[in-house]
Every structure is written in structure tokens, then in C-alpha cells.
ROVO-117579 format. One line per 5 residues: number of its first residue (from 1); their letters; for each residue z, x, y of C-alpha. Coordinates in nm, 3 decimals, always signed. Each point is the difference from the previous one (the first is absolute). Example, Ala and Ser with C-alpha at 12.3 -4.5 7.8 and 13.67 -1.06 7.14 Angstrom:
1> AS> +0.780 +1.230 -0.450; -0.066 +0.137 +0.344
//
This chain:
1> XXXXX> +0.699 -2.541 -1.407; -0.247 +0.103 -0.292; +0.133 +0.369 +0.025; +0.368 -0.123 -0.014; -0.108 -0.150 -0.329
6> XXXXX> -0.207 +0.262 -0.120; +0.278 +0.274 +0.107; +0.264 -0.132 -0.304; +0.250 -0.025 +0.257; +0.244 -0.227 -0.100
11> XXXXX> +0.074 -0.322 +0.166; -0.381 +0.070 +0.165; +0.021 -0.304 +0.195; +0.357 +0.095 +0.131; -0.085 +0.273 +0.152
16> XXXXX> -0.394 -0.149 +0.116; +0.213 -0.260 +0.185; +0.234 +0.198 +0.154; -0.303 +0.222 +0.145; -0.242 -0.313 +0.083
21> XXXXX> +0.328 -0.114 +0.212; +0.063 +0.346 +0.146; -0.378 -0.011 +0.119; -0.032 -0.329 +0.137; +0.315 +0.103 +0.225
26> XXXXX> -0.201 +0.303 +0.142; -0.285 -0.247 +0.051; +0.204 -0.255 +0.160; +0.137 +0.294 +0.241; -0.347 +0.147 +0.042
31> XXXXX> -0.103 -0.302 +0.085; +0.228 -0.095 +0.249; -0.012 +0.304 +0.228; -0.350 -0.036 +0.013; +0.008 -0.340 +0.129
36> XXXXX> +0.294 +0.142 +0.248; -0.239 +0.266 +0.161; -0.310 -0.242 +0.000; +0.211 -0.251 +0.213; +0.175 +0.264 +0.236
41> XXXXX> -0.372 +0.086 +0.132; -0.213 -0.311 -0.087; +0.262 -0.272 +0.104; +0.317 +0.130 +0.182; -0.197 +0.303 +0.194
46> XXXXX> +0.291 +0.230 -0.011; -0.168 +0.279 -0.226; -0.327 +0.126 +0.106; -0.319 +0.085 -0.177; +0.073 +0.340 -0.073
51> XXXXX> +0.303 -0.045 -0.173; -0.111 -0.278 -0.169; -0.264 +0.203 -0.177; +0.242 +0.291 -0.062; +0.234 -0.274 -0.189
56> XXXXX> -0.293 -0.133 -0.162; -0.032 +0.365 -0.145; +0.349 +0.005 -0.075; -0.032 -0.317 -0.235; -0.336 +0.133 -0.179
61> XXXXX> +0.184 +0.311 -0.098; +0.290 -0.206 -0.162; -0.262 -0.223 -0.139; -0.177 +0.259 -0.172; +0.320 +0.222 -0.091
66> XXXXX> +0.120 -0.335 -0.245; -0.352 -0.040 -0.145; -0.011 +0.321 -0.081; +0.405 -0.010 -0.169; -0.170 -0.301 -0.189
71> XXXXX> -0.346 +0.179 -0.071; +0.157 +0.251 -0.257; +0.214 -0.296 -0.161; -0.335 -0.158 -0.083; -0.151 +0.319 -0.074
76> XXXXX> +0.120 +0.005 -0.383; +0.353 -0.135 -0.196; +0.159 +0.331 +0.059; +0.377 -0.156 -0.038; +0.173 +0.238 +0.253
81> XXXXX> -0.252 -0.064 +0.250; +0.020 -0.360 -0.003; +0.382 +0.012 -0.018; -0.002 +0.252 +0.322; -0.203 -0.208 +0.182
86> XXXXX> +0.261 -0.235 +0.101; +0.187 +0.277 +0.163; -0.328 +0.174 +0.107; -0.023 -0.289 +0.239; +0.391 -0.022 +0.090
91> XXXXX> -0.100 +0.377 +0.148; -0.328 -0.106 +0.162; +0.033 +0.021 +0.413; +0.141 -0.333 +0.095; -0.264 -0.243 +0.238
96> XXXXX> +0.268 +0.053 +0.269; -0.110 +0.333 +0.089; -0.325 -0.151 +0.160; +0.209 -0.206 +0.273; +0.136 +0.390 +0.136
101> XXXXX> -0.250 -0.020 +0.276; +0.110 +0.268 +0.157; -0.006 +0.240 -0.292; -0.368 -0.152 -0.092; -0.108 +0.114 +0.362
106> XXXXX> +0.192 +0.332 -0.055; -0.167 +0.131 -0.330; -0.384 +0.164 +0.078; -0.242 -0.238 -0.116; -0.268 +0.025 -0.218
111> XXXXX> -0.341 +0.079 +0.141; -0.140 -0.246 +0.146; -0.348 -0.101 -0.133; -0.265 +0.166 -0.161; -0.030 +0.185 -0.351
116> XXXXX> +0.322 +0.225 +0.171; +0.220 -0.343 -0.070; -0.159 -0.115 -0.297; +0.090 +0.293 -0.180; +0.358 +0.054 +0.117
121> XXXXX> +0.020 -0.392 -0.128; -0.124 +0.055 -0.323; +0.230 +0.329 -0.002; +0.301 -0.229 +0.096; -0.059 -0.263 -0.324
126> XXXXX> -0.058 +0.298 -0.220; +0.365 +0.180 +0.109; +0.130 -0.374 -0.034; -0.136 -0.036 -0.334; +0.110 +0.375 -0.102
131> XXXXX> +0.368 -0.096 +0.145; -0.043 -0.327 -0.240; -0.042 +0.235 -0.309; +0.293 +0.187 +0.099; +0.221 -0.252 +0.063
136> XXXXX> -0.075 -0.163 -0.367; +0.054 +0.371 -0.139; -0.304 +0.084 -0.082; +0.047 +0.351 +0.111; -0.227 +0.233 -0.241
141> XXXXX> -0.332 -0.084 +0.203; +0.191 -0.069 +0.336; +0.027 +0.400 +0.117; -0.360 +0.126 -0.011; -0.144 -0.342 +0.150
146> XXXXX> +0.276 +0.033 +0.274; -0.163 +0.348 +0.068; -0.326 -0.108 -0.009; +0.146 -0.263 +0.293; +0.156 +0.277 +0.206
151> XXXXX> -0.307 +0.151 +0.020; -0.170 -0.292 +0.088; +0.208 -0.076 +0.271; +0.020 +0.376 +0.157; -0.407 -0.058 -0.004
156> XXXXX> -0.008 -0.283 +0.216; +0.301 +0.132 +0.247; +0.238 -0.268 +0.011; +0.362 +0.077 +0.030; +0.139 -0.354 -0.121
161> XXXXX> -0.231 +0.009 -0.310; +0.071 +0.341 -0.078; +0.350 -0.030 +0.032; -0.032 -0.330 -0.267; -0.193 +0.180 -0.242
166> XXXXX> +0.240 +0.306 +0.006; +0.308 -0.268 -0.027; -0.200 -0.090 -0.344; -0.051 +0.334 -0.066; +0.379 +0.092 +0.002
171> XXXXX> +0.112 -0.256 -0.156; -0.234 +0.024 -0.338; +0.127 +0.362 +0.056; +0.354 -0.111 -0.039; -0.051 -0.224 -0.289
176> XXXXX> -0.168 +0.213 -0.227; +0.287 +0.301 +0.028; -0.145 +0.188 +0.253; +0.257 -0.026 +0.231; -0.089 +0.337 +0.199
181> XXXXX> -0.357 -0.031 +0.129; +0.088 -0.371 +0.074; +0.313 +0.148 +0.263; -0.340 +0.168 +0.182; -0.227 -0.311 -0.057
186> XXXXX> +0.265 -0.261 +0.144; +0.060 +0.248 +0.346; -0.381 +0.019 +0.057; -0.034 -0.433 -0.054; +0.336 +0.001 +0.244
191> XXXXX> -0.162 +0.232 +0.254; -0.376 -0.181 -0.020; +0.231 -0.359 +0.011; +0.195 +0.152 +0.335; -0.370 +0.104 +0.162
196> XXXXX> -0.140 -0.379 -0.084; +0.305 -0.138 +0.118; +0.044 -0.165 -0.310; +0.387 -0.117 -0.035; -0.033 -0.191 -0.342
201> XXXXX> -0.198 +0.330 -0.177; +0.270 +0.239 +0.179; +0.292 -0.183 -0.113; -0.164 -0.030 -0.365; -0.057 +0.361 -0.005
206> XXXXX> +0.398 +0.086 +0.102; +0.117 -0.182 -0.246; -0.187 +0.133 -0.274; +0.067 +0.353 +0.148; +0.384 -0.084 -0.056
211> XXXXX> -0.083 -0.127 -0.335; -0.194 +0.358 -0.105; +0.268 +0.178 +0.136; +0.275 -0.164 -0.190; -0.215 +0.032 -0.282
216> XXXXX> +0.027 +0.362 +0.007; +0.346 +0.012 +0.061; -0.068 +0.131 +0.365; +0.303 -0.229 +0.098; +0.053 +0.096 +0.343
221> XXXXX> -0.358 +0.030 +0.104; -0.033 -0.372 -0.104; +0.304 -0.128 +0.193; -0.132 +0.252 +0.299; -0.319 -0.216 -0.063
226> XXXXX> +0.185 -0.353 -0.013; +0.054 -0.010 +0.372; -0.350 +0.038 +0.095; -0.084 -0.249 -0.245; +0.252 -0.244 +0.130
231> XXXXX> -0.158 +0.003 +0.310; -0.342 -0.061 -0.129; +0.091 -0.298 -0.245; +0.169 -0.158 +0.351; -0.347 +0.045 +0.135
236> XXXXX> -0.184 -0.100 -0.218; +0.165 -0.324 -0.006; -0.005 -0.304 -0.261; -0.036 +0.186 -0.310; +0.364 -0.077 -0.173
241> XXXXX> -0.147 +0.174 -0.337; -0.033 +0.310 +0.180; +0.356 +0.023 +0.165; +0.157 -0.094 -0.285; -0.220 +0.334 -0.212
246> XXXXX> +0.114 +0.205 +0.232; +0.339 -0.126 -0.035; -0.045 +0.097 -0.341; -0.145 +0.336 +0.037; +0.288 +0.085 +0.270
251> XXXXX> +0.292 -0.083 -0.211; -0.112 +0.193 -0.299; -0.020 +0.290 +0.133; +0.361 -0.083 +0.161; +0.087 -0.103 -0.375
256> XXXXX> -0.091 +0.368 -0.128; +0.211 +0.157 +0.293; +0.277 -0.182 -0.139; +0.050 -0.190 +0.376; +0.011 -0.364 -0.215
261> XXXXX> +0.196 -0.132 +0.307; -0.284 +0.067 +0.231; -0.267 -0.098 -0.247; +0.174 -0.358 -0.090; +0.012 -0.073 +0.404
266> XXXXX> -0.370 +0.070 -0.006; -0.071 -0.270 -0.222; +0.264 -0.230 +0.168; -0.234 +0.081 +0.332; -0.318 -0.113 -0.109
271> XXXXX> +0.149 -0.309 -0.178; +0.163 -0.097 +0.297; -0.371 +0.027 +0.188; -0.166 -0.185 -0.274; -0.083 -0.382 -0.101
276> XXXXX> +0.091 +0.035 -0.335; -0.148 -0.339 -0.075; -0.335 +0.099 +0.159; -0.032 +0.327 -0.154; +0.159 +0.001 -0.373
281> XXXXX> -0.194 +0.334 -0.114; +0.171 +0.193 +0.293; +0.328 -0.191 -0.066; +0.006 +0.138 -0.322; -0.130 +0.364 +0.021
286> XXXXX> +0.360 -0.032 +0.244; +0.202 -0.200 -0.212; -0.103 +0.268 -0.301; +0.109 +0.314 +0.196; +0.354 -0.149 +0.102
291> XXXXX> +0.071 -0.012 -0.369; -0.145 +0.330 -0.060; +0.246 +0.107 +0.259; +0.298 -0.257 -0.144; -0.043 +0.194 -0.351
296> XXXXX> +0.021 +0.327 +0.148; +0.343 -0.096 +0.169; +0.147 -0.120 -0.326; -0.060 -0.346 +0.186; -0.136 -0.155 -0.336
301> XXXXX> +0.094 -0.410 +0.081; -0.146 +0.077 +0.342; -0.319 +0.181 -0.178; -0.046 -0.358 -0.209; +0.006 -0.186 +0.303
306> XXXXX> -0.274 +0.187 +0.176; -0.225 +0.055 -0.308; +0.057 -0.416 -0.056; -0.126 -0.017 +0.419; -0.327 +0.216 -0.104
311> XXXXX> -0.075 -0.242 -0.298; +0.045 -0.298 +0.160; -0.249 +0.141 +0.281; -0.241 +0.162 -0.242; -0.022 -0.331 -0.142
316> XXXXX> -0.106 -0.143 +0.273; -0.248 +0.239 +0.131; -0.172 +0.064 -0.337; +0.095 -0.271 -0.263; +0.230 +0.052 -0.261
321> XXXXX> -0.256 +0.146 -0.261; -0.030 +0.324 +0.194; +0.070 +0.386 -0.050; +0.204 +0.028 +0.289; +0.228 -0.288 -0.134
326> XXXXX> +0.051 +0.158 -0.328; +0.133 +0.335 +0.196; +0.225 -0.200 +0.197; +0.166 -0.133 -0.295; +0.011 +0.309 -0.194
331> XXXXX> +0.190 +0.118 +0.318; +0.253 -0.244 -0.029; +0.078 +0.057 -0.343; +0.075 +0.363 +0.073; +0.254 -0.197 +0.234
336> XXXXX> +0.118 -0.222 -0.252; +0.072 +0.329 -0.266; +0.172 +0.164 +0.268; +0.233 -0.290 +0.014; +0.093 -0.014 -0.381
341> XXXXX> -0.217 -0.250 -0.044; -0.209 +0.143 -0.257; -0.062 -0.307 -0.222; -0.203 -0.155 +0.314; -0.142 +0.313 +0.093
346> XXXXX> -0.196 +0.065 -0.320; -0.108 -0.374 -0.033; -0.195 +0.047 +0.321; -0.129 +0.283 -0.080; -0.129 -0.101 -0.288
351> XXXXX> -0.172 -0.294 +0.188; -0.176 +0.214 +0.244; -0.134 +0.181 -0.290; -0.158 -0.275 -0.173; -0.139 -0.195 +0.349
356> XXXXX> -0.111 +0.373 +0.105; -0.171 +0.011 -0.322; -0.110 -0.359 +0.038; -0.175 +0.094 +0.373; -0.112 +0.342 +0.045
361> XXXXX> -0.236 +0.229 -0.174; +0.107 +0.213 -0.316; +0.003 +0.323 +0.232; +0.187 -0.104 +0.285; +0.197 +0.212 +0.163
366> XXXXX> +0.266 -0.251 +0.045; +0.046 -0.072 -0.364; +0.194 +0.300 +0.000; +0.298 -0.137 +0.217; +0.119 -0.282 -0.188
371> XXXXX> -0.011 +0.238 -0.364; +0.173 +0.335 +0.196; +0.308 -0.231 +0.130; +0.025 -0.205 -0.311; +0.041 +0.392 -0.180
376> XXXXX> +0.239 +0.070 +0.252; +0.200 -0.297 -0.089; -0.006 +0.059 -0.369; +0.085 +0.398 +0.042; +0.328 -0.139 +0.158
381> XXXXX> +0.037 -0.246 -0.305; -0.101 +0.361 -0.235; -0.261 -0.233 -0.120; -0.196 +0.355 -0.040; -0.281 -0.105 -0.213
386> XXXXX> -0.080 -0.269 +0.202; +0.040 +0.158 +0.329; -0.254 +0.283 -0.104; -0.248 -0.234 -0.103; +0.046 -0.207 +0.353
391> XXXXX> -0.005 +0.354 +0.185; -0.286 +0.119 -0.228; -0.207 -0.305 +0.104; +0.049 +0.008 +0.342; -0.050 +0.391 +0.017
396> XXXXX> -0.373 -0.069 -0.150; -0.088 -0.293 +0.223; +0.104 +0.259 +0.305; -0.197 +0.262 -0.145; -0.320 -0.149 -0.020
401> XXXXX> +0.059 -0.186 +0.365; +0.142 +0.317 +0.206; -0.075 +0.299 -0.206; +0.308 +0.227 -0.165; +0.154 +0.104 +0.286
406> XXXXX> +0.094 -0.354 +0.135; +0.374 -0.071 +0.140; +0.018 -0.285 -0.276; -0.063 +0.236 -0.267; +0.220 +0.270 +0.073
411> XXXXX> +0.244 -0.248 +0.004; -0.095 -0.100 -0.363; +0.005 +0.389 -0.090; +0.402 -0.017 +0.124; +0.077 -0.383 -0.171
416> XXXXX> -0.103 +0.212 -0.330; +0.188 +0.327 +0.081; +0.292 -0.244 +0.024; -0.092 -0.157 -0.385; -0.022 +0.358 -0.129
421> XXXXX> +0.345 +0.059 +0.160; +0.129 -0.271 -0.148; -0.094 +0.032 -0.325; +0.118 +0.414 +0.009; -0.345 +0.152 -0.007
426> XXXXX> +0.029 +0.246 +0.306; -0.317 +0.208 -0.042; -0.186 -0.337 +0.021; +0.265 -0.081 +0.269; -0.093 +0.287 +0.249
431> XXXXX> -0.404 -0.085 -0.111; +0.012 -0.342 +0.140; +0.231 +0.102 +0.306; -0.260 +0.280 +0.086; -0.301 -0.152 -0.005
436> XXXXX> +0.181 -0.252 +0.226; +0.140 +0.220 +0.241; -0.378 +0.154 +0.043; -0.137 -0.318 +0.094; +0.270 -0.110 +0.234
441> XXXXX> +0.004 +0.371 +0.181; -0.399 -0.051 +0.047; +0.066 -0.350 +0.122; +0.302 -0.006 +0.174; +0.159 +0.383 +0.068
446> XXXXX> +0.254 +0.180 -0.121; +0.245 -0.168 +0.174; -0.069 -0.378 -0.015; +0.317 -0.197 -0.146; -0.226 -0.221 -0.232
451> XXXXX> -0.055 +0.385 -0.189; +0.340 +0.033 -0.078; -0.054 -0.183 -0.333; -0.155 +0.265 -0.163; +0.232 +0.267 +0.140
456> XXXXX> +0.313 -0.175 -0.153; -0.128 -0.081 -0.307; -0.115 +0.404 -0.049; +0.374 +0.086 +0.077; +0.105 -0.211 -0.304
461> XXXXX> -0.256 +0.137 -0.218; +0.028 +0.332 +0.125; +0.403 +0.002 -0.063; -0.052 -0.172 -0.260; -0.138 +0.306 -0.130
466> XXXXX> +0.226 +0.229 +0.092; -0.207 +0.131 +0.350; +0.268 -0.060 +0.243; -0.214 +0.203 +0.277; -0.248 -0.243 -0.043
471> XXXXX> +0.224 -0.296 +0.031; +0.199 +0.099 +0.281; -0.337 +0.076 +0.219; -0.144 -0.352 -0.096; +0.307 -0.190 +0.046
476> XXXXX> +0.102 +0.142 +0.355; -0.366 -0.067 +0.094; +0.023 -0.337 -0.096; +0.350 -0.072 +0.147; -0.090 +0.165 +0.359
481> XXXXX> -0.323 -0.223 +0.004; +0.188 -0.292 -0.045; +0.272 +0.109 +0.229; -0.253 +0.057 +0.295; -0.224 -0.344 -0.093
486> XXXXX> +0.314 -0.227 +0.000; -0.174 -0.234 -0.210; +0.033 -0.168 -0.337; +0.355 +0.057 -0.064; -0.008 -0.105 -0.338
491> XXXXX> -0.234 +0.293 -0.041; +0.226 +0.174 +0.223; +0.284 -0.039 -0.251; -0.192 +0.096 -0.268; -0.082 +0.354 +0.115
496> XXXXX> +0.399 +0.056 +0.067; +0.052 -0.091 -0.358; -0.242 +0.236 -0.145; +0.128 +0.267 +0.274; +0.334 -0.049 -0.126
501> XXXXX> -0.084 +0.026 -0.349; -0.231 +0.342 +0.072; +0.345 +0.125 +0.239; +0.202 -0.041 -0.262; -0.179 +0.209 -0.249
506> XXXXX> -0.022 +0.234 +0.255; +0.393 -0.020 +0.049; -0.020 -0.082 +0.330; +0.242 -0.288 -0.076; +0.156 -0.135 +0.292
511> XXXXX> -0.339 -0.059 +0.180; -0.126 -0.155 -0.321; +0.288 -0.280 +0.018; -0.034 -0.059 +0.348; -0.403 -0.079 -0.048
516> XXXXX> +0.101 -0.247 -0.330; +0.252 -0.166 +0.232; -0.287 -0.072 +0.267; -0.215 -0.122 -0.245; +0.288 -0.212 -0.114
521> XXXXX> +0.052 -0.142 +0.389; -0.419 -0.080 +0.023; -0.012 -0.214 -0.363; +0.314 -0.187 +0.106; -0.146 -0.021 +0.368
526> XXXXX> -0.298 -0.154 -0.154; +0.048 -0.309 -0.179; -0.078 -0.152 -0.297; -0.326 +0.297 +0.047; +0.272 +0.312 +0.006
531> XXXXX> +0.176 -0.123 -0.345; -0.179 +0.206 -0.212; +0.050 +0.298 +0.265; +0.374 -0.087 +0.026; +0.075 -0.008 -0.397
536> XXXXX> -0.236 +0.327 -0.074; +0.209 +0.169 +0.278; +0.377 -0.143 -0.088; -0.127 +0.119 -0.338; -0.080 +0.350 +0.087
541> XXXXX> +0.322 +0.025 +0.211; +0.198 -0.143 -0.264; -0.112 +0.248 -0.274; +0.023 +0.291 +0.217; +0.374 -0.043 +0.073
546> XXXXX> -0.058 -0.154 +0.372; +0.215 -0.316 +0.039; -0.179 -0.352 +0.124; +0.196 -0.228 +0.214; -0.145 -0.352 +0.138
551> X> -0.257 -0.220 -0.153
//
């Protein structure tokens, strides 16, 4: 409690309580099971010895795995630690893996006495404590001690430890950007996991194999991968956080392939296979990517829905004074501006500003959220000064969390292209767009939908100033992205417009009002979202001698 007060969160004591409760249920729980397994040997005399003591194991491991979540929370008043701790121990292996009996018999055991098993349990606290510091992001330090682990491990020959310490390994990999040796590290912990017949570490090292590959934009190989992860997460049995990750990590890379259809079923899948009451956190990492997916589709009253399901659940699994809370409404008031509601939108977003000021450290990463959609929402109002100072803001906070060449800030590099625009400076224009495009290309590829923003706004620069070849060869890249991604169709629209605008400079006039009347058909298909769309198209129609019927 004296770090929550030291930290300068504000309310402290909301979120202490919320935690103290959240720990006392994972006592209560602890507690319970271990009474369970005493009495199935000791009274009822249906569980023998030998299982007993391999339970017994079981419940140490969990017991040590939450004092060490709550170890670094006492460690110092580090405000993103102690905020992540709450859903640090939402994550943590639920007590209900030690009644699997048969998958406790399964696994290779530890060795059994001597300074052989003394040192592979010391190793075991120290990957537990290692995987503590990861979970609470505290990822700078977490590689080379993970190494140091691997080694460690190798040394004393065990496949299940190895395979734990590799999982670590990978996963600090992942975290800190360095996606590609983690793709080796995370096969090596899922091979060692396979030898020690170690379902839980197998499963956890699929799923973050998915994850890595989706990260690199290696679609396929990651839904290739899904299946085999699948498989393991059934295995592996009561872990609901871990289904519902994979869930996650699955559907993105279905997202990116433009198969929304497919990737909204495989949320619907593992919500249907999930006590939403029980487990809020993996409720809402579902609830979250069904509105993703609702946005995409142009579904934006659907999108609010789901984003309202993910609050309501990350509410309950971390307390309402949490990062993950303040990302869930900043989601749904990307919903609410796609619905014309733009008055509500900004007044939320300007809440999760302040409370995300209120909570988390000057140099978090996800200050920047809150700031980048609030510009978004004042570039559509061509509140320009204001937007660039909202974009500038969230570009530096970015910066100094991810480095230059972060998603978020390419993104910031395009809101300003867009401001340049605008305002009729195109050489500062085609700048901005540029420096974006570089980042997304390294981050995403060349042919990722979310990098069409860049390539659009370069055609309207570029004819802008006269350099039709230009235009035309960043325009038809954007327009056959979006084509083959069938997402966004807002954004979809868009890229017709601008098409139609670069055609018709080109003379190539009839295919130029045949794109303006499909971006006419998505704004009105839209909703109250598409009326900007609808008007900037029935405009461009109207002056180009193209007559509008309908409303």
C-alpha cells in the first residue's frame, strides 16, 4: 500500500483495493485446492501419495509465481509496475492446473534429491521471477538474464526447464523488437517443452510463435501455426487467458488477410468457450478484437458495443484506474466519431488524457493513444493547430518509448502529411508522407492496407504538383491494396475519390466517375460515419458534371 502512495497514482487507494481484493481471491483459491488434495489422500484415500506430492508441487509453484508478481510491486513506486500488476496476476497460471493429475504425472519431473534438484529448484524460482519482470514490462534487463537462464538450464540437462527458460527467452525477445531471433528461440522452448512433455510450456510457446509471426507480417505462417497451437491450448487445459491470446493472435493475422468474416467467428469461438464472469481480462482481450473487426466492416454501432463489453470486463479484472481501461475507451470513441458523434467523441478523449496523465508515468507509451486520436478528431474538425500539437505530443512520447521507427509514429509522420496537405504546403506534404511510408514498409510491408495512408496522401501532393506519374502509381497502389484487404471501407472510399480525382487529370474520365460514384455508395452505406465521405464525393461528382440521384 505504501508504494501505491508513494507512486502519485491517483486515487492510490482505488487501485490498492482493487489489487488487495484481486489477491485475497487467488489466496482464497490457493487455498482451497490445497485443502482439496490434502483431503483426497489424508481423508477420502482416493489420491495416492505420489500424486499428492506432485500437486503439492503444483501449488508451491503458483505460490511462488504471485509472490514474485507482488515482489516487484514492492520493489519501488514505479507507477506502471504497480498498475500492471493487477493484470500481471489476471495472466498468472490459474491453481486449477494442479488438479490435471494426469498431465502432472505426464510432464518429467525434477530430479529427485540431492544438489541435482536443489539447483533445478532454485533455477525454476529464478525463470519464475525473470517471467515476473517480463510480464510487468520490464524488458531492458529481461533478454541477457533469460540467456544467462538458458544456459543454466542446458547445464543441468533438463528438457522441461530448458524449454521454460527458452519460453522466457523468446518472449523478452519479442518485446524488445527483436522479433526474428525470438521465431528461433520460441521453436527450440516448443521442441525442449514437447521432449519434457510439458503441455502448459508447449502451448505457451505456440502461441507466442503465432504472435511473432503476425508480428512480422508472416500472415500465413501464423495461421499455419494456429492449428498446432489450438491443439496445445486444448491440452494444456484450464488456462482461459491463454485461449483467448491465441484467439487474438489468430484473428489478426486473419484481420491483415482481409478474411474479417473468419477472424470475427474466431473471437465468437473462444467467447462461446469462456466464463466471461470468471475470466474478465480474457473477456476483454475478445470483446476488444470483435470491435477491431466491427470497425473494419464499417460496423461502427456494433464496434461501440464490443469496445463497451471490453470496458466493462477490463473493469473488472483490473479496476477502473488502469492503462488497459483508458485504451478501451479511447477505442470506443474512435466508434463514437465514426458515428457522427464527434461532440462525445472528443469529450472522452479528452478524459482519458487527463486520468492517463493522472496514472501513468510522464513517458508512457500509452500516453500517446489518447493525444494521436484526439489529433485525428480535430484534423477532421481542420482544427490544424491543435491537431499538430496533439500529434506532435504523442509522436514524442512514442519516440522515447519505441524508438523512431515505431508503428505509432509513422502514423504521426502521415496525421502531419495530412496538416501540410491541408494547409497547401506539398513539399512539406510529401516530407511527412515519406518518412511515414518508410516506417510502415519496415514495419508492416509494402503491401499492408494500414500503409495506404501515406500512399494516398503522396498522390495528392504529388498532383498537386503537377507529377501525374507520380500520382497515378501511388493512387493505384493504394486502391488495389484496399481492393484485395476488403477492409475499412471508409478508407476504401477514400482511395476511389483520390483515384478519381488523379483519373481525371489523366483524362481517363469515365473510370474516374465510376470510382466517385463507389465512393458515393460506401459514405451513404455507412451511416452517420460515411457523411463526410458521401458529401466530399456528391461534391466532386457534382462539380465535375456527373449527376447525383438519391440521398
Amino acid at each position: 500500500e505504501r508504494s501505491f502512495e508513494a507512486s502519485g497514482i491517483t486515487p492510490a487507494s482505488a487501485a490498492f483495493r482493487h489489487l488487495a481484493a484481486q489477491v485475497d481471491e487467488q489466496v482464497g483459491r490457493w487455498t482451497a485446492m490445497h485443502r482439496s488434495a490434502c483431503r483426497a489422500t489424508r481423508a477420502l484415500g482416493v489420491q495416492s501419495e505420489a500424486l499428492l506430492d506432485l500437486r503439492m508441487e503444483c501449488l508451491e509453484r503458483r505460490r511462488h509465481e504471485l509472490a514474485a508478481v507482488l515482489g516487484r510491486a514492492q520493489a519501488g513506486a514505479d507507477r506502471r509496475v504497480l498498475l500492471d500488476t493487477t493484470k500481471a496476476i489476471a495472466g498468472l497460471p490459474p491453481v486449477e492446473v494442479c488438479a490435471d493429475g494426469e498431465a502432472l504425472r505426464r510432464a518429467v519431473p525434477l530430479p529427485g534429491a540431492g544438489e541435482a534438484r536443489q539447483r533445478a529448484l532454485a533455477l525454476q524460482r529464478r525463470i519464475d521471477d525473470l517471467a515476473a519482470d517480463e510480464t510487468l514490462e520490464r524488458v531492458p534487463s529481461a533478454v541477457g538474464l533469460a540467456e544467462g537462464l538458458v544456459a543454466e538450464a542446458r547445464s543441468l540437462g533438463h528438457a522441461g526447464l530448458e524449454g521454460e527458460a527458452l519460453l522466457v527467452l523468446g518472449r523478452a525477445q519479442r518485446a524488445a523488437g527483436r522479433t526474428q531471433p525470438a521465431e528461433g528461440t520460441l521453436h527450440d522452448a516448443a521442441t525442449r517443452a514437447a521432449a519434457a512433455r510439458d503441455d502448459r510450456t508447449l502451448a505457451r510457446a505456440w502461441v507466442a510463435l503465432v504472435g511473432v509471426y503476425a508480428k512480422r507480417a508472416a500472415y500465413e505462417r501464423a495461421l499455419a501455426m494456429d492449428a498446432a497451437a489450438q491443439a496445445s491450448v486444448v491440452r494444456a487445459g484450464a488456462e482461459a487467458e491463454l485461449g483467448a491470446r491465441l484467439a487474438v493472435e489468430g484473428a489478426w493475422a486473419l484481420r491483415e488477410l482481409g478474411r474479417l468474416d473468419e477472424a470475427k467467428a474466431r473471437y465468437d469461438e473462444a467467447l462461446r468457450g469462456l466464463d466471461e464472469g470468471a475470466r474478465p481480462a480474457a473477456a476483454a482481450l475478445l470483446h476488444n478484437g470483435l470491435g477491431v473487426v466491427a470497425k473494419e466492416q464499417g460496423r461502427y454501432a456494433d464496434a461501440e458495443a464490443e469496445y463497451q463489453h471490453a470496458l466493462r470486463a477490463w473493469v473488472r479484472a483490473v479496476g477502473e484506474h488502469h492503462p488497459s481501461v483508458l485504451v478501451a475507451k479511447s477505442n470506443m470513441a474512435v466508434a463514437l466519431r465514426y458515428q457522427g458523434r464527434v461532440a462525445d467523441a472528443q469529450a472522452l478523449l479528452l478524459a482519458v488524457r487527463d486520468e492517463g496523465d493522472a496514472i501513468l508515468p510522464a513517458d508512457d507509451p500509452d500516453r500517446g493513444l489518447a493525444r494521436a486520436n484526439l489529433g485525428s478528431l480535430l484534423l477532421a474538425q481542420r482544427r490544424y493547430d491543435e491537431a499538430s500539437q496533439a500529434f506532435l505530443e504523442a509522436k514524442d512520447v512514442w519516440t522515447r518509448a519505441y524508438g523512431p521507427r515505431h508503428l505509432g509514429v509513422g502514423n504521426v509522420w502521415s496525421d502531419l502529411g495530412a496538416i501540410a496537405l491541408a494547409r497547401g504546403d506539398h513539399a512539406g506534404a510529401l516530407g511527412f508522407f515519406r518518412q511515414a511510408l518508410d516506417v510502415f514498409d519496415e514495419t508492416l510491408g509494402p503491401d499492408a492496407a494500414h500503409g495506404n495512408r501515406p500512399h494516398l496522401g503522396l498522390a495528392q501532393a504529388h498532383l498537386a504538383r503537377g507529377e501525374l506519374g507520380d500520382a497515378l502509381r501511388h493512387s493505384e497502389h493504394a486502391l488495389t491494396v484496399y481492393r484485395a484487404s476488403g477492409k475499412e471501407p471508409l478508407r476504401h472510399g477514400e482511395a476511389e475519390l483520390v483515384r478519381a480525382e488523379v483519373l481525371w487529370a489523366a483524362r481517363q474520365r469515365g473510370e474516374a466517375l465510376s470510382l466517385a460514384r463507389s465512393a458515393l455508395a460506401r459514405g451513404r452505406g455507412a451511416g452517420p460515419g460515411g457523411v463526410p465521405l458521401a458529401r466530399q464525393a456528391e461534391t466532386w461528382l457534382t462539380s465535375h458534371g456527373a449527376p447525383v440521384s438519391g440521398g
